[in-house]
C-alpha positions, 0 to 999 in steps of 0.5 A: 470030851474028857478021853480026847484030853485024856488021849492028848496027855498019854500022847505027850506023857507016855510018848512024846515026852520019854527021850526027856525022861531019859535026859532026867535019868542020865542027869543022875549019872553023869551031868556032861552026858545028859547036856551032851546036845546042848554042847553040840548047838553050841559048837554049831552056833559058834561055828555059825557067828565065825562064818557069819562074821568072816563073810561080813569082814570078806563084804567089808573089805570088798566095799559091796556093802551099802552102808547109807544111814536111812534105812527106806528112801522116804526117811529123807 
């Protein structure tokens, strides 16, 4: 049992884990570089939230939007 746990943390340690290692290392070198894929997300989620909120305003002005106070019939 002790080498199936052992096998387990050379999967993570030795492999799953270097493209972190190599994150760590090039922190050292330049800070924008290793935070380079946090920048990316970012400018996808704020891309995401304008979408978003442009179809909400598209809704809105339509008057599609059911805009009743009781969520479920049985609240009433």
């Amino acid at each position: 049992m002790k080498a199936f746990f052992e096998g387990i943390q050379s999967l993570f340690v030795d492999f799953l884990f270097k493209p972190l290692d190599g994150l760590r290392h090039l922190e050292l070198i330049t800070w924008f570089g290793a935070n380079t894929i946090n920048w990316i997300f970012m400018i996808i989620c704020a891309g995401a939230i304008v979408y978003w909120i442009k179809q909400l305003r598209i809704f809105d002005a339509a008057g599609t939007e059911k805009q009743d106070t009781t969520a479920h019939s049985f609240f009433k």
